[in-house]
SELUM-679817 format. One line per 8 residues: number of its first residue (from 1); their letters; for each residue x, y, z of N, C-alpha, C. Coordinates in steps of 0.02 Angstrom, whole numbers, plus 50000, padded with zeros to 5 digits. Layout:
<sites>
NUM> a> X,Y,Z,X,Y,Z,X,Y,Z; ...
</sites>
This chain:
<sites>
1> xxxxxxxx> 50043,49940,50000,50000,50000,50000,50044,50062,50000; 50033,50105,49947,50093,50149,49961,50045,50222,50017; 50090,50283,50012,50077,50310,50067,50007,50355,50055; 50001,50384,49991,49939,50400,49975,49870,50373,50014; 49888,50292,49977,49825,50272,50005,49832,50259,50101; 49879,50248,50118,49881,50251,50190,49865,50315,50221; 49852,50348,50189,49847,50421,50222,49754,50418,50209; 49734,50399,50169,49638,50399,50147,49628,50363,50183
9> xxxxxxxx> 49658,50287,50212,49650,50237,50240,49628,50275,50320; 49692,50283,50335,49695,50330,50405,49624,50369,50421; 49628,50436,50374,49574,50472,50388,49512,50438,50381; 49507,50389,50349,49428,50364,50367,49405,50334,50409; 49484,50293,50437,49456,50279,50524,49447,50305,50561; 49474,50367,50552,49464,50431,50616,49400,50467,50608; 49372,50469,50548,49299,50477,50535,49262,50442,50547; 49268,50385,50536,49211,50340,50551,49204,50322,50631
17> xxxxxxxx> 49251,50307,50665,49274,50326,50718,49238,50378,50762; 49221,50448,50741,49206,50488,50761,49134,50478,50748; 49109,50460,50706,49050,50452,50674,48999,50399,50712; 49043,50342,50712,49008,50301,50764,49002,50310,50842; 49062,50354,50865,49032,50396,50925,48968,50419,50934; 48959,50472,50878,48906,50523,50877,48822,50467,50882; 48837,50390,50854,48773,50394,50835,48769,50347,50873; 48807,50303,50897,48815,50245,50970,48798,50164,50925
25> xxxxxxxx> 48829,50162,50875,48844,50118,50839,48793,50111,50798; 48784,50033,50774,48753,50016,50687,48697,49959,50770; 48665,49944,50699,48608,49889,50717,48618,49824,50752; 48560,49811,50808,48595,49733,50837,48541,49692,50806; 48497,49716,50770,48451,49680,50722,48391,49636,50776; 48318,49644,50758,48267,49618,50782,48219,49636,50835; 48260,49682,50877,48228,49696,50928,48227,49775,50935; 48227,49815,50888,48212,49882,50892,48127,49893,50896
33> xxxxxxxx> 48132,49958,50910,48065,49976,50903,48054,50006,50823; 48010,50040,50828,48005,50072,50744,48052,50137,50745; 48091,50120,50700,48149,50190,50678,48148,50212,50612; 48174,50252,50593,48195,50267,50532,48239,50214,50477; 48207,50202,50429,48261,50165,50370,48258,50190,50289; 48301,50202,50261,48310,50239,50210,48266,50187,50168; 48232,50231,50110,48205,50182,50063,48213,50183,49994; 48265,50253,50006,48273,50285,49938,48371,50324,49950
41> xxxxxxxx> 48415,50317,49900,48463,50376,49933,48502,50382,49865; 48538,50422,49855,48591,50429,49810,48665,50463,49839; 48711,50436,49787,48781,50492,49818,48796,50532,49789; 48789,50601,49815,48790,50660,49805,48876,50671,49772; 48900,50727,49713,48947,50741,49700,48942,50838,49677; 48977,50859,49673,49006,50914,49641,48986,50908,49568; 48923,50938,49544,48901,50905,49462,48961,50962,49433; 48981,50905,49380,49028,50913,49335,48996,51005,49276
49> xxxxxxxx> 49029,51043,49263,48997,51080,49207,48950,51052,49158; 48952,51010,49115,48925,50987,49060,48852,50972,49109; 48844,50943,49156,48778,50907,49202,48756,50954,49238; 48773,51032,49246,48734,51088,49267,48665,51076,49244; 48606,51111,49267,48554,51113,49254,48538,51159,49193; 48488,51143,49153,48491,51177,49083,48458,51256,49101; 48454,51294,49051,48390,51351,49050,48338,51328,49071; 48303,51370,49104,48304,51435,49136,48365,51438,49195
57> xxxxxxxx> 48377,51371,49225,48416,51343,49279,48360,51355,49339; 48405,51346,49397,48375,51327,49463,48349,51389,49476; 48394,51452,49473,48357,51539,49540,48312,51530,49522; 48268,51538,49568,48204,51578,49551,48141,51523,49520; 48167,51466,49509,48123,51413,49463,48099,51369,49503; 48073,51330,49476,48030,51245,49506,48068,51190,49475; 48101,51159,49516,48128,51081,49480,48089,51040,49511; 48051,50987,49478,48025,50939,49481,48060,50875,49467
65> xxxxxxxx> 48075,50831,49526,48118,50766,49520,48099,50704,49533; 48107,50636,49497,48075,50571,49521,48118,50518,49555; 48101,50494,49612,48153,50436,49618,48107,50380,49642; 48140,50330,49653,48116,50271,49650,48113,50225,49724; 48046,50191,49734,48085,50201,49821,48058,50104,49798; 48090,50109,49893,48096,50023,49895,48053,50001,49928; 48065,50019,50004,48000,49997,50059,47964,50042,50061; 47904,50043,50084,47826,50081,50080,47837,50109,50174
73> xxxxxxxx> 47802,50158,50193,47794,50189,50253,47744,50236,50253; 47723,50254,50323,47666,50295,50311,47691,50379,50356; 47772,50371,50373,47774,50454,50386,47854,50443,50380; 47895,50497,50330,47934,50513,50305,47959,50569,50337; 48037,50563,50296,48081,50630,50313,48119,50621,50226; 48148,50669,50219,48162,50705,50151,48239,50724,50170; 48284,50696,50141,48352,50723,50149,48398,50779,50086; 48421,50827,50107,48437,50889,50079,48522,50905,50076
81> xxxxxxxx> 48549,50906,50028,48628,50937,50014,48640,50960,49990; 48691,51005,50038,48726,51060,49996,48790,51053,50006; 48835,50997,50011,48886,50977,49997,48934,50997,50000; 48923,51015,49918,48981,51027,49872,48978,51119,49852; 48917,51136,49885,48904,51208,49856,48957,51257,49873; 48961,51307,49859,49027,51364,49875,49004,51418,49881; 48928,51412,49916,48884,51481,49957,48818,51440,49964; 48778,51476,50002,48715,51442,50045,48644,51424,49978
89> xxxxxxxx> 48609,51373,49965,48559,51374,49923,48504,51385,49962; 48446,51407,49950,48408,51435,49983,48318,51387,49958; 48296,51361,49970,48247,51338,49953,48171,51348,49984; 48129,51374,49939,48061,51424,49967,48009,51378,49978; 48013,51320,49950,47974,51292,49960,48005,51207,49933; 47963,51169,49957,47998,51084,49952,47911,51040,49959; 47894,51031,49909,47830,50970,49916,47848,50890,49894; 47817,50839,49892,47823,50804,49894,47764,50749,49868
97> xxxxxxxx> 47736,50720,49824,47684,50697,49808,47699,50632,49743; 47636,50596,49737,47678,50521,49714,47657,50553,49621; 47695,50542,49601,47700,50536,49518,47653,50499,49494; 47631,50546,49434,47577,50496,49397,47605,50474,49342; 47665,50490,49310,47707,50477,49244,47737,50553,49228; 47806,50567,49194,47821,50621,49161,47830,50669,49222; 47792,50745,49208,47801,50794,49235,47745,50793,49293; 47698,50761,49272,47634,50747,49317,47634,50700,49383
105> xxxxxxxx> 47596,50736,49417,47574,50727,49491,47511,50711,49498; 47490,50641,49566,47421,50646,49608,47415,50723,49619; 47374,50769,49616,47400,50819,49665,47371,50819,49737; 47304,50742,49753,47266,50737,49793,47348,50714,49863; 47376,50698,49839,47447,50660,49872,47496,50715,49891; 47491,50773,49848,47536,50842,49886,47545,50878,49923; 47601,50854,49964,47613,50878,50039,47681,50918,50043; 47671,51005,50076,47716,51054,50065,47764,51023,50128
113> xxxxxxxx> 47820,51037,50128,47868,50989,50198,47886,51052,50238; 47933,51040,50289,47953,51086,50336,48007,51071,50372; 48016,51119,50374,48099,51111,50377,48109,51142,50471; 48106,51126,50552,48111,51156,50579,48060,51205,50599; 47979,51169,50574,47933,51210,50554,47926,51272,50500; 47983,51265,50474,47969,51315,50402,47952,51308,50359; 47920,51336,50318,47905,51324,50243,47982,51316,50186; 48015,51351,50238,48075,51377,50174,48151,51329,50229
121> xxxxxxxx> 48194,51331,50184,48247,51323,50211,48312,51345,50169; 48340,51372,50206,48430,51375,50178,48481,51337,50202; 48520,51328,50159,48598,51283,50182,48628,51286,50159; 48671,51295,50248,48740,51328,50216,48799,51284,50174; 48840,51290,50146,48885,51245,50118,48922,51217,50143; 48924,51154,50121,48958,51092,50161,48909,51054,50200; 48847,51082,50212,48817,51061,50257,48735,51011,50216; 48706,50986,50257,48636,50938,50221,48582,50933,50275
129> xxxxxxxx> 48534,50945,50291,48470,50939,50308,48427,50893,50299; 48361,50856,50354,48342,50812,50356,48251,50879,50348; 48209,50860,50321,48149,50887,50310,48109,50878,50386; 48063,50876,50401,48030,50882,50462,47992,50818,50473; 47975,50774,50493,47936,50708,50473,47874,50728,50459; 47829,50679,50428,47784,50686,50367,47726,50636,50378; 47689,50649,50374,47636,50582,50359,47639,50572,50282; 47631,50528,50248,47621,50511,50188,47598,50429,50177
137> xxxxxxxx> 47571,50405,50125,47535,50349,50108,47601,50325,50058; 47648,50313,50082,47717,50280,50014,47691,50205,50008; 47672,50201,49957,47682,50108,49947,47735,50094,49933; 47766,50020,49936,47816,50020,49895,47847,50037,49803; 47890,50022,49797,47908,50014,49749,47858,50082,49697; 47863,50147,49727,47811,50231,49731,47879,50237,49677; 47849,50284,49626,47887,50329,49584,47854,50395,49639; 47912,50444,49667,47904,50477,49719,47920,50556,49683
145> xxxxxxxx> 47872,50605,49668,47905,50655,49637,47940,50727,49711; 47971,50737,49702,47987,50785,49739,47995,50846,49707; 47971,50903,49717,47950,50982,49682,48007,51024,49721; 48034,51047,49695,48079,51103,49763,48070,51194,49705; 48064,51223,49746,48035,51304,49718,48105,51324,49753; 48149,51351,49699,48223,51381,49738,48228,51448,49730; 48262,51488,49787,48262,51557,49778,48351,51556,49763; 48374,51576,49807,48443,51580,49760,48504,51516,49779
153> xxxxxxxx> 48563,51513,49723,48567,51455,49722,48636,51473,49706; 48695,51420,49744,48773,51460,49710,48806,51411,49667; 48859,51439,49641,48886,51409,49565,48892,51315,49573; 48932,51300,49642,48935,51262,49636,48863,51221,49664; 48841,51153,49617,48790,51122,49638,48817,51055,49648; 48780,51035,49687,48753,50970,49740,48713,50939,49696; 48729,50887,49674,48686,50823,49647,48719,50761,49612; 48671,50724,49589,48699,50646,49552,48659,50664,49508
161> xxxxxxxx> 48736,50665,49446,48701,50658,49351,48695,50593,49352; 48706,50525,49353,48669,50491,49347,48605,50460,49346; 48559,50508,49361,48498,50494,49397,48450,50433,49336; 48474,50414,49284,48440,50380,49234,48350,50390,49232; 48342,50453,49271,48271,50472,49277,48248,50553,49225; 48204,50564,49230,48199,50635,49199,48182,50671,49239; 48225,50755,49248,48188,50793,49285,48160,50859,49247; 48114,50898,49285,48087,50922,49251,48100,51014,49272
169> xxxxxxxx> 48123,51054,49236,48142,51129,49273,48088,51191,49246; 48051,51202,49306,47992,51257,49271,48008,51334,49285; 48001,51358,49249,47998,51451,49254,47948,51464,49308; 47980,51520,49363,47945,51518,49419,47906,51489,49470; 47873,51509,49515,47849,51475,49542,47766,51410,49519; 47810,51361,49535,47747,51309,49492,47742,51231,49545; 47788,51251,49604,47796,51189,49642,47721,51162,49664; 47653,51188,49673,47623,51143,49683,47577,51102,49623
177> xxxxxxxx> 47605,51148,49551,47552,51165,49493,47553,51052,49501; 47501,51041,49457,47486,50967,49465,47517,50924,49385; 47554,50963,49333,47600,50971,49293,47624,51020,49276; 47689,50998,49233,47739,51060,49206,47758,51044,49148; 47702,51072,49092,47726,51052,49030,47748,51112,48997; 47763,51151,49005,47829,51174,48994,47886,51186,49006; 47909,51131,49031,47969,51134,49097,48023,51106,49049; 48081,51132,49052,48131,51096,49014,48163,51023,49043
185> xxxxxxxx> 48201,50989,49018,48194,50932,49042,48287,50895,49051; 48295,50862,49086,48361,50854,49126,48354,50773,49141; 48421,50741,49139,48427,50659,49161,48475,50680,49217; 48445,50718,49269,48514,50723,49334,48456,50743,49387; 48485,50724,49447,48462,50751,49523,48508,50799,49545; 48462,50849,49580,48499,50894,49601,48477,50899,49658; 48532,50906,49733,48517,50916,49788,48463,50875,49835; 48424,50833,49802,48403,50767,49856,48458,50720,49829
193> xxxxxxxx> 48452,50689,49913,48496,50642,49926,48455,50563,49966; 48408,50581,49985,48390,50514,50021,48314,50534,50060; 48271,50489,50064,48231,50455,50069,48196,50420,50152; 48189,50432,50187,48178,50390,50251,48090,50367,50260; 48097,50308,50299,48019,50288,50324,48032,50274,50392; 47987,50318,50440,47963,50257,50488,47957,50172,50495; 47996,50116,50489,47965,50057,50499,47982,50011,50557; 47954,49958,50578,47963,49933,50606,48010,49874,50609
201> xxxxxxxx> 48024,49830,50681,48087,49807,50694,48115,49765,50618; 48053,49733,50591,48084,49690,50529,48122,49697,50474; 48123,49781,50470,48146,49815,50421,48210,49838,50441; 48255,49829,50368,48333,49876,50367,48344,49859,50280; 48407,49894,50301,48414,49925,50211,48485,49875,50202; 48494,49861,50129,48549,49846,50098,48574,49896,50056; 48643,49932,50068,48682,49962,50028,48715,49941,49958; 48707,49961,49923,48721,49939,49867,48790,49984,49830
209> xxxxxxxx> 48853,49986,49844,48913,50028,49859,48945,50009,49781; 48938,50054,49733,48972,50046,49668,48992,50102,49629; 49027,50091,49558,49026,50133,49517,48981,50133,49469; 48990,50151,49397,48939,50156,49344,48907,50094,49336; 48910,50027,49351,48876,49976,49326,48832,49974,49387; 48837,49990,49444,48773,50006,49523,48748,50066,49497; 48773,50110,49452,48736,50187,49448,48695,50163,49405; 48699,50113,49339,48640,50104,49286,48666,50122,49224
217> xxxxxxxx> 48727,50139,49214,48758,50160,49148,48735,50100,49098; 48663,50130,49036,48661,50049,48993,48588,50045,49011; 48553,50057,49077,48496,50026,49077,48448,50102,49056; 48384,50077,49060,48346,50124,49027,48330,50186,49076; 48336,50223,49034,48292,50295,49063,48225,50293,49071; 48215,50323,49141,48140,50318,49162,48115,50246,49162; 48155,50185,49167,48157,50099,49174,48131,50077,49238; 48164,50118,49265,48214,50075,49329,48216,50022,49332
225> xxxxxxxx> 48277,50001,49285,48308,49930,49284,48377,49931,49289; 48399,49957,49328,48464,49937,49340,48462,49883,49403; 48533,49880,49404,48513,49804,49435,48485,49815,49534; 48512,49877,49559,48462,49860,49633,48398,49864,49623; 48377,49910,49557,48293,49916,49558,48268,49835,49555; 48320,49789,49517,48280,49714,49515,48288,49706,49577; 48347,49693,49621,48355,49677,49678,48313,49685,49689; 48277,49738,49725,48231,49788,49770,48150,49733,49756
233> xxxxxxxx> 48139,49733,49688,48081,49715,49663,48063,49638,49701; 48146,49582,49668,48144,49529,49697,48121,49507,49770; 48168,49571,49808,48153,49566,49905,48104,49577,49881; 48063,49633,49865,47994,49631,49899,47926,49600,49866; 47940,49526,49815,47909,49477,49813,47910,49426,49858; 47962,49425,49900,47987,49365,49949,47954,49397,50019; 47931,49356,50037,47903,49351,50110,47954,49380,50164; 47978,49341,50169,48070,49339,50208,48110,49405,50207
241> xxxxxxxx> 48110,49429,50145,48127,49503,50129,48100,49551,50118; 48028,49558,50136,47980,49609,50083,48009,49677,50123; 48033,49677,50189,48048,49711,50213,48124,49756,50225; 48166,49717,50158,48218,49740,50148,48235,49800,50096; 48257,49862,50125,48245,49928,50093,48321,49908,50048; 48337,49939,49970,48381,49935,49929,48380,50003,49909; 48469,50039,49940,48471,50111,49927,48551,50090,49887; 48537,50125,49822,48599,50120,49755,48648,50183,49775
249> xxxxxxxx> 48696,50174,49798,48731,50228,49793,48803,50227,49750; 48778,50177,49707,48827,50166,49641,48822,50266,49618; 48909,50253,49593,48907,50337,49567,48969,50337,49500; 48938,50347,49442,48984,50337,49376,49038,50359,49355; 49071,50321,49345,49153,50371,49355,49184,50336,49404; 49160,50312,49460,49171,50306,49515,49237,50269,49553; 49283,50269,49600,49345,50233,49615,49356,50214,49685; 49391,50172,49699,49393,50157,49776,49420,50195,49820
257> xxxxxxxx> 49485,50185,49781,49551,50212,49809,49564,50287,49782; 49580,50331,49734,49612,50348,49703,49594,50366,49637; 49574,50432,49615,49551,50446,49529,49466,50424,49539; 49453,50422,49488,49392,50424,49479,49340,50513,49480; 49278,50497,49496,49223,50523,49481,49195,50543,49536; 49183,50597,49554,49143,50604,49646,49222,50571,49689; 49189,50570,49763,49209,50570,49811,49227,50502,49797; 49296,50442,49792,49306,50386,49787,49259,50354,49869
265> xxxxxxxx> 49269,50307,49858,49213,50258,49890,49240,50238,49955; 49322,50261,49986,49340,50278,50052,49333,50323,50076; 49326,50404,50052,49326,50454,50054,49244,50439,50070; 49214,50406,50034,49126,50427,50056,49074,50375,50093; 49124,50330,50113,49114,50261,50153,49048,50301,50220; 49078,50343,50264,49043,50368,50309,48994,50391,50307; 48975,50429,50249,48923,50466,50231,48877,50411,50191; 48911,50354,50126,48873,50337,50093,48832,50268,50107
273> xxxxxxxx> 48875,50256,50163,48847,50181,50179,48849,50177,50257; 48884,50193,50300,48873,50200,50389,48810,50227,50384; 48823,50313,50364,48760,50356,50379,48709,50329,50376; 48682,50284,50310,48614,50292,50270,48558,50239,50351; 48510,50241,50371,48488,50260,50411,48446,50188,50412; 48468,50139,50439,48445,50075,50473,48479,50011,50412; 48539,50038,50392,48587,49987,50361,48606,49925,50415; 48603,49865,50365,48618,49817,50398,48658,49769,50342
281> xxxxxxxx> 48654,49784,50288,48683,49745,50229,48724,49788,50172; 48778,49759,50145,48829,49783,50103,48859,49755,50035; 48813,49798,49986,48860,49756,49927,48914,49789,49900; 48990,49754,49899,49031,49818,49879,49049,49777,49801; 49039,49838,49741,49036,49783,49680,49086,49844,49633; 49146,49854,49665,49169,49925,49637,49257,49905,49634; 49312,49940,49591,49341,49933,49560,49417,49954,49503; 49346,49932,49464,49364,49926,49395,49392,49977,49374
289> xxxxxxxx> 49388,50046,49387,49402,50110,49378,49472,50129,49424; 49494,50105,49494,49534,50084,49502,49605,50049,49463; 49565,49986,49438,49639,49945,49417,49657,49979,49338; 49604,50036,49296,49589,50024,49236,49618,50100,49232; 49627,50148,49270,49629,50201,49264,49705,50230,49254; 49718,50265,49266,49788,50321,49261,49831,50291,49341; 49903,50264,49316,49903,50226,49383,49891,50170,49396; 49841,50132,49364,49803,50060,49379,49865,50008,49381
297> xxxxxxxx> 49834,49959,49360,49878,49887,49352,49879,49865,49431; 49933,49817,49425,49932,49781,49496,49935,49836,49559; 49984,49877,49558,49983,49927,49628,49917,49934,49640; 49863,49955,49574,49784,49985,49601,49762,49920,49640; 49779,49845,49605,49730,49793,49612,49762,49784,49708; 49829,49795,49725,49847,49762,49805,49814,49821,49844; 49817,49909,49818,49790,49942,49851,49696,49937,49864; 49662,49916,49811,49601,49883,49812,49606,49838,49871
305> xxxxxxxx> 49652,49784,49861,49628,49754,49920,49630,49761,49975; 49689,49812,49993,49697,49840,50059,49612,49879,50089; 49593,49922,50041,49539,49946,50051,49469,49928,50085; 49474,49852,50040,49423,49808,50064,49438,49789,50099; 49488,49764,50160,49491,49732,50209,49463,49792,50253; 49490,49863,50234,49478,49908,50278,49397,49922,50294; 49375,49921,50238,49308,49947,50239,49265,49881,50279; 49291,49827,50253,49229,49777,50282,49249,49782,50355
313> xxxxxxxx> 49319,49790,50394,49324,49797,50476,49283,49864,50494; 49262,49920,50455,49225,49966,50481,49160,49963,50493; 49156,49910,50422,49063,49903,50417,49047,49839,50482; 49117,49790,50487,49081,49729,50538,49078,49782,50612; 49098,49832,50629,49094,49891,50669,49047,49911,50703; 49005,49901,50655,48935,49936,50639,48903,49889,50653; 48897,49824,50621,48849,49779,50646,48839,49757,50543; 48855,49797,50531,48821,49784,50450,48872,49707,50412
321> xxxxxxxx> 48832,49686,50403,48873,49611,50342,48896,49623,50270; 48946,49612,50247,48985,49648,50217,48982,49587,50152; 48947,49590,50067,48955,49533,50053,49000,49570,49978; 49052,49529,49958,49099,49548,49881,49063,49520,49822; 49056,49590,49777,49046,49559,49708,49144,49564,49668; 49120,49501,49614,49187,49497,49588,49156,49554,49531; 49237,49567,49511,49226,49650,49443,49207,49610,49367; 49160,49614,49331,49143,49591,49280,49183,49610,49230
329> xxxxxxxx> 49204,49564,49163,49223,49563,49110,49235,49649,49099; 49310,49637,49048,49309,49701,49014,49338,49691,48948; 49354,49652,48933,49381,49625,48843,49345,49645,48821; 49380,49672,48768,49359,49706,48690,49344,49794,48724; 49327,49805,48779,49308,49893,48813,49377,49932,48782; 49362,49972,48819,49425,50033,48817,49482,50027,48879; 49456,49992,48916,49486,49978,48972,49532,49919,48958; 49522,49880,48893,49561,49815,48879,49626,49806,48877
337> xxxxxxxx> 49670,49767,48925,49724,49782,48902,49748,49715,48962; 49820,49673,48927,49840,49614,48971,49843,49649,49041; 49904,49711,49077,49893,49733,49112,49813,49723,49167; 49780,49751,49146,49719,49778,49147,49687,49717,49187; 49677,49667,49141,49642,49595,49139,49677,49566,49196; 49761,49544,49220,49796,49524,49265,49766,49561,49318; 49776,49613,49347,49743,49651,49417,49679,49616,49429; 49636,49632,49371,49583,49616,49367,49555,49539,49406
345> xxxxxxxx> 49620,49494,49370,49604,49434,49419,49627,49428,49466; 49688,49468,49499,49697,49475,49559,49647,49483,49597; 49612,49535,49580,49579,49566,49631,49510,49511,49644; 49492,49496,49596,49441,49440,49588,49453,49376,49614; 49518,49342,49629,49539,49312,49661,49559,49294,49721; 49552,49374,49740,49563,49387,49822,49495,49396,49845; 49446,49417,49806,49370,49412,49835,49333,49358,49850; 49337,49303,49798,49332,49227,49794,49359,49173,49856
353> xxxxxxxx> 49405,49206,49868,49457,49151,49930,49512,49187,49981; 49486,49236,50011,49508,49276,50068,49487,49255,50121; 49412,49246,50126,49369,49245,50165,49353,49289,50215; 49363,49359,50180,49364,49402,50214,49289,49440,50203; 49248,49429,50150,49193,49451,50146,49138,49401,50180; 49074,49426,50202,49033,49378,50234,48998,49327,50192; 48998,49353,50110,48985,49302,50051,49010,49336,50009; 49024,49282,49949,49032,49323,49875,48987,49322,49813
361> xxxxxxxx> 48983,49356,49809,48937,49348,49736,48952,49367,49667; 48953,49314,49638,49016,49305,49584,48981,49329,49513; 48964,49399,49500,48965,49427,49444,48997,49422,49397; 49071,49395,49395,49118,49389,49349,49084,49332,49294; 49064,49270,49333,49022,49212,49313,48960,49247,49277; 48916,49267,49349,48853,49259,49306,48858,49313,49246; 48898,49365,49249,48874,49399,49153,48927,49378,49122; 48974,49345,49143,49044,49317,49070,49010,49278,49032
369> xxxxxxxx> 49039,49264,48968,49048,49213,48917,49076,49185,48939; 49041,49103,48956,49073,49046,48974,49138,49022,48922; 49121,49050,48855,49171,49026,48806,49241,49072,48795; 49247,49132,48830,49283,49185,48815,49265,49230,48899; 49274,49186,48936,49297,49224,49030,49303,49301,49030; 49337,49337,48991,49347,49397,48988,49317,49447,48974; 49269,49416,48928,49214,49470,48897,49122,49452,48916; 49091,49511,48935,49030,49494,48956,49010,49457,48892
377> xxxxxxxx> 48944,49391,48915,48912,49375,48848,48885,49439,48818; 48871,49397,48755,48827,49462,48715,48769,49484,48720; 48730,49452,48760,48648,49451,48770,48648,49487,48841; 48707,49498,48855,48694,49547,48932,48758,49632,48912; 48772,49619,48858,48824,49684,48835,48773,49735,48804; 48783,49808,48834,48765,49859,48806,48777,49896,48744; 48818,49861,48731,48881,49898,48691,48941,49889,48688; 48956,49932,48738,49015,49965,48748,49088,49903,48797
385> xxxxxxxx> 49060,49835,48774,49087,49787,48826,49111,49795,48890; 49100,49842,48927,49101,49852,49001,49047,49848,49027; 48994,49909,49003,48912,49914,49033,48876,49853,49030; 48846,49846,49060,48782,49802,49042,48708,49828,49020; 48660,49793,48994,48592,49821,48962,48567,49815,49010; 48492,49827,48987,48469,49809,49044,48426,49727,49057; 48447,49688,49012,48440,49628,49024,48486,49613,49063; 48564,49628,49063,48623,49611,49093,48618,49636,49163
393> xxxxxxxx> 48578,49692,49191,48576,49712,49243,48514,49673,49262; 48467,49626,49252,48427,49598,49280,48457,49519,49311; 48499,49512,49248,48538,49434,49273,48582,49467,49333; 48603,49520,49356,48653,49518,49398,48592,49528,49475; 48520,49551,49450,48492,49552,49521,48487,49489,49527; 48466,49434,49488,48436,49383,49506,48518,49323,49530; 48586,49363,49509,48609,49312,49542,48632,49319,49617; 48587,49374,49637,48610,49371,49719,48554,49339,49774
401> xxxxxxx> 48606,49294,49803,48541,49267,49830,48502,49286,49894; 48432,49279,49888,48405,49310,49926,48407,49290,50022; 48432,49241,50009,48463,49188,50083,48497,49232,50110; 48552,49289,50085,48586,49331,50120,48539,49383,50155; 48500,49405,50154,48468,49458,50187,48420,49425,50234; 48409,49368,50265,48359,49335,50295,48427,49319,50360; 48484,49367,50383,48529,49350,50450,48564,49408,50457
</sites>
């Protein structure tokens, strides 16, 4: 491990560390009363220029946003960031009501939130906010629209371009209007971050900790088929699991150690997977961007593994079960290269037979070509032989098994 990463290593124990002070540890599972569990979340980054919000933009406007939730509850909280901003965003108003398709709303379902008893809220930078709790009727598996009416707003923004959803940005005030068809239109979230329900003891969430193939790069817009949305769907056909919340905080670009896209995945361990709010399960399926990047090859693949030992002693910390996906095929990508492929099975090899994860779940298998190991089959390739479609992201929900979330 050279000293770089010993130095990220370091500071995240001393964070997390501090973190688990503040909150008096993770879950002993079964015997809580009814608490909070996330049902919905994303990981927030510094949006890149090109993923700014289009005309008119945010001052002064209505963005209308959809996300996708997992477990159903009947009184909510609404989570808020300003991160990455580099002056305070100011928001006049924040509703909340279930989507009927597109830009459209129930509007019989629209409920204005409160922040501290306010209608309005500001935040300052660096900083994120929890909404006021809520009554609401969420079923599961709710396309959930959230309306936010913003007054002023600074250069830098808070959100995830990945959102593989559409959002919708209206000229002035229009947050409770019951559509916005003239609203210009955006594939990014801005400034929500997560999701909470009231539920009871049976319920907790599985983290789903990745880069672009957990973010959905490949699957459809406005789908939700990437692969936790199958997950999510699967638990909550099963008896055993119906009560297991699935929050994606896959983020594209994304890296463990070092380079990448957003906050690498030690750097945001505390926030993206401790924090999220009645975690008890961990998929870490991340990488590739690591061994593949500027730097990569074997050093990325031993510093990878250093990482993972680190991260799963933080998460067994917590109480949370920590399970490894192996890194799927990249032959024929852009990423192809002998180099490349060697790490690659390092690292895949140390996930397989360490025994350092609580299970593995061997992605490498279920989307490879049995005839050609290296390259995803063709019936699960997007393209671009890295991504997967969204057939390829359905074989990867269905090869996790659902036995893991039932301990």
């Amino acid at each position: 491990m050279n000293a770089s990463t010993r130095a990220t290593v370091a500071g995240l124990i001393l964070m997390t560390g501090l973190a688990c002070a503040a909150t008096g540890g993770g879950l002993r599972g079964g015997t809580e009363a009814p608490r909070w569990v996330g049902t919905w979340a994303c990981g927030p980054q510094l949006t890149e220029p090109g993923n700014n919000p289009p005309p008119p933009g945010l001052r002064g406007n209505t963005l209308r946003q959809i996300v996708y939730t997992s477990i159903g509850g009947r009184r909510l909280r609404l989570r808020l960031s300003n991160e990455f901003g580099d002056g305070p965003v100011t928001m006049r108003a924040v509703h909340v009501a279930t989507s009927t398709g597109g830009d459209a709303i129930d509007a019989g379902t629209d409920r204005a939130l409160a922040f501290s008893g306010a209608g309005a809220v500001t935040i300052p930078p660096g900083q994120a906010v929890w909404s006021d709790a809520f009554d609401f009727a969420l079923a599961p598996q709710t396309r959930l629209a959230v309306t936010i009416g913003f007054g002023g707003v600074p250069g830098g923004v808070t959100g995830h371009p990945g959102s593989r959803t559409t959002s919708y940005l209206a000229a002035g005030d229009a947050v409770a209007s019951p559509s916005l068809p003239a609203a210009a239109t955006t594939d990014h979230w801005y400034y929500i971050t997560g999701v909470d329900v009231i539920a009871d003891a049976r319920a907790a969430a599985l983290v789903t900790l990745g880069d672009s193939l957990t973010d959905g790069r490949g699957s459809t817009t406005n789908g939700h088929d990437r692969w936790p949305d199958n997950l999510s769907r699967r638990l909550r056909a099963n008896a055993a699991t119906a009560q297991v919340a699935v929050l994606n905080l896959g983020i594209g670009g994304n890296a463990v150690v070092a380079g990448g896209l957003g906050p690498t995945a030690t750097q945001r361990f505390t926030r993206d997977v401790l924090g999220q709010s009645g975690v008890r399960w961990l998929i870490v399926f991340e990488g590739v961007n690591d061994i593949c990047g500027a730097g990569g090859g074997q050093q990325a693949a031993d510093d990878l593994i250093t990482a993972y030992s680190q991260l799963i002693d933080l998460a067994h910390a917590r109480g949370v079960r920590v399970y490894g996906a192996t890194l799927t095929p990249i032959g024929g990508s852009h990423y192809d290269s002998t180099e490349h492929e060697a790490a690659r099975q390092t690292v895949n090899t140390w996930i397989r037979t360490s025994g350092r994860f609580d299970a593995v779940i061997d992605l490498d298998v279920a989307v490879g070509d049995p005839d050609k190991p290296a390259t995803l089959l063709a019936a699960h390739d997007s393209g671009d032989h890295l991504h997967l479609n969204a057939t390829g992201y359905e074989h990867v929900a269905d090869a996790v098994g659902l036995a893991l979330f039932v301990q």
